[in-house]
C-alpha positions in Angstrom: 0.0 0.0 0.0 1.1 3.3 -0.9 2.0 5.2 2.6 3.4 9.0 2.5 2.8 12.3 4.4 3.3 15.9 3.5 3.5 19.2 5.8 3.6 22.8 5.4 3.1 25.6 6.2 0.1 27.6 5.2 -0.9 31.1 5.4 -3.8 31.5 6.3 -5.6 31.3 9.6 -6.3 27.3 11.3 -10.3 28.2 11.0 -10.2 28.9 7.5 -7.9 25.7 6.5 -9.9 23.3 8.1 -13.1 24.7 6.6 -11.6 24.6 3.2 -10.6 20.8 4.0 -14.0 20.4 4.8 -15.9 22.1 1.4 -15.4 18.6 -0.3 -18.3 19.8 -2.7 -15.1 22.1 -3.7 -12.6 20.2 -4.7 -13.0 19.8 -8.7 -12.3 23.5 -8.9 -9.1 23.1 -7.5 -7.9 19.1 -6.5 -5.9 17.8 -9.8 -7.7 14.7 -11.3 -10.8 15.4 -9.0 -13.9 15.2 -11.3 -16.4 15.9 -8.7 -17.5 15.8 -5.3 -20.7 14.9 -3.6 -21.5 15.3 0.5 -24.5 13.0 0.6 -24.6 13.7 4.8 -23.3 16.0 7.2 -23.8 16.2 11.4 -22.3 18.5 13.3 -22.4 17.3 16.7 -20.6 18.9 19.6 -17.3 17.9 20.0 -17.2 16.4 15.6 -18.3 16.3 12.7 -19.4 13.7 10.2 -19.3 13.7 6.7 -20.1 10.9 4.2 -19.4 11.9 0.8 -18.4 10.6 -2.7 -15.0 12.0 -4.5 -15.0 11.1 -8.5 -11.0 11.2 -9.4 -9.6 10.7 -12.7 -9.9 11.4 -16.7 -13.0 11.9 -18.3 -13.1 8.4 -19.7 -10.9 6.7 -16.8 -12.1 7.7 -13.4 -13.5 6.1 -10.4 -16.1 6.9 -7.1 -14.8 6.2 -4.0 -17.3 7.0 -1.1 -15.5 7.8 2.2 -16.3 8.7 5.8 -14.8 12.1 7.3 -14.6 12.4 11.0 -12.8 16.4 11.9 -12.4 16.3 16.2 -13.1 20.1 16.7 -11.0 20.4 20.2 -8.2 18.2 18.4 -7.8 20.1 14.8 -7.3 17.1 13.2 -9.7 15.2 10.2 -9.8 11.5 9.8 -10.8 9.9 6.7 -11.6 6.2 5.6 -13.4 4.9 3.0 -16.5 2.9 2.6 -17.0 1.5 -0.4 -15.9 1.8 -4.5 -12.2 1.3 -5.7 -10.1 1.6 -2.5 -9.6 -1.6 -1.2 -8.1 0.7 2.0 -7.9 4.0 2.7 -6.9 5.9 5.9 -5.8 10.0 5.5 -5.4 12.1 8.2 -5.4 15.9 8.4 -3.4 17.8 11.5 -3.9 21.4 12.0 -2.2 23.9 14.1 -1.9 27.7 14.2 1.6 29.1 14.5 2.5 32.5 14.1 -0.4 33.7 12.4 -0.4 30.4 10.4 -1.3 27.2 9.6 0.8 24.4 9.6 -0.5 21.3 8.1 0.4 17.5 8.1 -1.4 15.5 5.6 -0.7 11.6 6.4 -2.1 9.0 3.0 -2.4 5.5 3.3 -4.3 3.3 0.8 -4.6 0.7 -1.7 -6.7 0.1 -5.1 -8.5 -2.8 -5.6 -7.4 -2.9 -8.6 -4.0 -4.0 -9.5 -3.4 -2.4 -12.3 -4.7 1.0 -11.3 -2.6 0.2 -8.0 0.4 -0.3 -10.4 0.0 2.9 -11.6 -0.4 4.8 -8.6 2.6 3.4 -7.1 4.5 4.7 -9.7 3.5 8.2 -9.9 2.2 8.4 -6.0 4.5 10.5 -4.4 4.7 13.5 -7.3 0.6 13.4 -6.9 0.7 13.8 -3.0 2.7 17.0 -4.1 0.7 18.2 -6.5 -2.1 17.9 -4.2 -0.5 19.1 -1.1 0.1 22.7 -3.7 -3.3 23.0 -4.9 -4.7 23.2 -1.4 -1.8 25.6 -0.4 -2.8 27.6 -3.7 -6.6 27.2 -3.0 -5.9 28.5 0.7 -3.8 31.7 -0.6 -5.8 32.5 -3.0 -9.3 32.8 -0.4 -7.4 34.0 2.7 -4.4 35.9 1.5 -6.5 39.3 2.1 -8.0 38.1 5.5 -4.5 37.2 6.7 -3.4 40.2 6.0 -5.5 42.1 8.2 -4.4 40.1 11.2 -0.6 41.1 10.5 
């Protein structure tokens, strides 16, 4: 299984990141290879919140739905994600948030495998270059919708 974490640092405010983690109805305007994504529930209880929700990744002709389970622990800052059902034979990623100096700093931990052996194949090949261009669009995404607001806190 393909295993690999990222961090950086962000700058934008903690709030604001983990909301934009969050907007998964978002990502195809920004996620590379992410056709579309669906939140089918949401609860917001008081200490987490749940999200199921369907992410469509691929090319127009080659792509797959994975459906996958989102737990974010408000008092820890951190976002949990497993899936449920579609291509992903296993899939565990895990968000970690903190503020420092006006920032975010962000760990982004990936663990999964495709049913699929061939499509597996593939990932492994080109995995670790996708985490990174992953790990930059959100960074982009983040600078381009908070740069203004963290200004005003500097």
């Amino acid at each position: 299984m393909p295993t690999a974490s990222i961090k950086k640092i962000i700058p934008c405010k903690k709030k604001d990141l983990l909301n934009m983690i969050l907007d998964i109805e978002k990502y195809p305007e920004f996620v590379p290879w992410c056709i579309n994504g669906k939140i089918h529930r949401k609860q917001d209880m008081n200490d987490i919140i749940e999200i199921e929700a369907d992410l469509t990744v691929g090319k127009k002709f080659l792509n797959q739905t994975y459906k996958s389970h989102v737990t974010y622990y408000k008092q820890k800052d951190k976002i949990i994600v497993g899936n449920i059902g579609g291509p992903l034979k296993h899939l565990r990623n895990e968000w970690q948030v903190k503020e420092v100096n006006n920032q975010s700093e962000v760990s982004f931990i990936i663990d999964f495998e495709i049913k699929n052996i061939f499509y597996n194949m593939i990932m492994k090949k080109s995995f670790d270059q996708g985490l990174k261009n992953i790990a930059d669009a959100f960074e982009k995404r983040a600078i381009k919708l908070f740069k203004n607001t963290q200004n005003q806190f500097k």
